[in-house]
N, C-alpha and C positions, 0 to 999 in steps of 0.2 A: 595480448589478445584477451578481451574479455567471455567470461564464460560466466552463465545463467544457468544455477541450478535450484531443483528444489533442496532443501536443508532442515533439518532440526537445530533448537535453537541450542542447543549443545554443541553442534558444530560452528556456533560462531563465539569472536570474541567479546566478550562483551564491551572491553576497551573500543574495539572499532567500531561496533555500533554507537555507542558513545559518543565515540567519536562522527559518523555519520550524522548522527542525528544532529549534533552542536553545530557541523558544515552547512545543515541547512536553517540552523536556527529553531529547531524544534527544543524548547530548553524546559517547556515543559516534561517533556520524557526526561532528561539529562540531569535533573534535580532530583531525581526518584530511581537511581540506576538498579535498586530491587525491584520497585511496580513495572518498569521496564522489562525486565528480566521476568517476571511473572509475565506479564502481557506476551513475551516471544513464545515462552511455553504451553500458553493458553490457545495459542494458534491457531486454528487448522492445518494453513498452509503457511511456508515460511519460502521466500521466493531469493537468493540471494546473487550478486553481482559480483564478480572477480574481476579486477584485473591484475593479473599475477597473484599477489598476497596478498592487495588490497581491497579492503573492501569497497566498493563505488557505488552500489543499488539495492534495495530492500523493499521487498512489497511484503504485504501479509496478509492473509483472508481470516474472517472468522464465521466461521457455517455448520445448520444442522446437519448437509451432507444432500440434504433432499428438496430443502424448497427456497431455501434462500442464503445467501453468501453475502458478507458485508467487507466490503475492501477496505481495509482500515488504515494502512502505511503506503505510500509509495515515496522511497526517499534514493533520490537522486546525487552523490556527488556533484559542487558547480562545476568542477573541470569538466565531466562528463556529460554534463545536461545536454539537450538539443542536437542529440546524436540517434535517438531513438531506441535509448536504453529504457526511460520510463516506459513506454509502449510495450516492448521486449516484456520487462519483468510484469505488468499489467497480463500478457499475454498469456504466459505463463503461469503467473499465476489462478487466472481464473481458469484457462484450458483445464483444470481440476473439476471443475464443476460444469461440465456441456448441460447436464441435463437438468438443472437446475435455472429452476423461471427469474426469481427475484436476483438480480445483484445491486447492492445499496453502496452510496458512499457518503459522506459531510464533509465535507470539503469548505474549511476560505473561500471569502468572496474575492480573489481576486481574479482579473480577465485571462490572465495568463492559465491559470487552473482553470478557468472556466473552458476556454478554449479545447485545454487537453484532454480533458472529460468529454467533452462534447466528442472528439474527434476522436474519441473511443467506442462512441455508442449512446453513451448516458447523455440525459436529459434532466434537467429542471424541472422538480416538480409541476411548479407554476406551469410551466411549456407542454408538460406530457401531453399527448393526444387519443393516448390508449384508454379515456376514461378517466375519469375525478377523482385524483390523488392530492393528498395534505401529507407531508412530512413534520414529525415531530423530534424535538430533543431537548434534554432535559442534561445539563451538566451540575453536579453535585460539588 
């Protein structure tokens, strides 16, 4: 049975996330397993997936608490995927922040993310309707 909770990142392993993250091919985190480990701690929110002992799902937020929240991870297990765990821990983890206006993400171009985003709520800048938005980013 899988269970979704929130967590501090002292509650997890850091082998398994490791491990999670390499599952889906995130090997930028995987190469840095202390920026890693700093980045869990730096969190807001840390959203984590069990099934039994293993870990299978991981969302994170990062937020001032008041006006905007940026969803920075959602990392699925492939066994698990397309079950409606990404949705779950997305849920979860923003139900943290109701009263908060902005939630942000940068996401890959690919159609599959583009999709699951979409059928979250979120919108393409380009697309928004709510008035003339430009997204910007800048990696170092």
């Amino acid at each position: 049975m899988t269970t979704i909770e929130v967590v501090k990142a002292t509650d997890l392993e850091l082998s398994e996330v490791l491990e999670l993250y390499g599952a889906v091919d995130w090997l930028a985190y995987t190469k840095d397993p202390d920026a890693l480990l700093a980045a869990l701690r730096g969190s807001s929110t840390l959203v984590a997936a069990h099934d039994g002992q293993t870990l299978v799902g991981l969302a994170r937020v990062i937020s001032d608490g008041a006006s905007i929240c940026y969803l920075q991870d959602i990392l699925v297990l492939p066994s698990h995927q397309r079950r409606g765990l990404g949705r779950s821990l997305v849920e979860r983890a923003l139900g943290e922040y109701p009263h908060v206006r902005q939630k942000v993400l940068i996401t890959d171009d690919e159609p599959k993310q583009k999709a699951f985003y979409e059928s979250l709520g979120y919108t393409q800048t380009e697309n928004f309707r709510g008035g003339s938005v430009k997204a910007f980013v800048r990696f170092d």
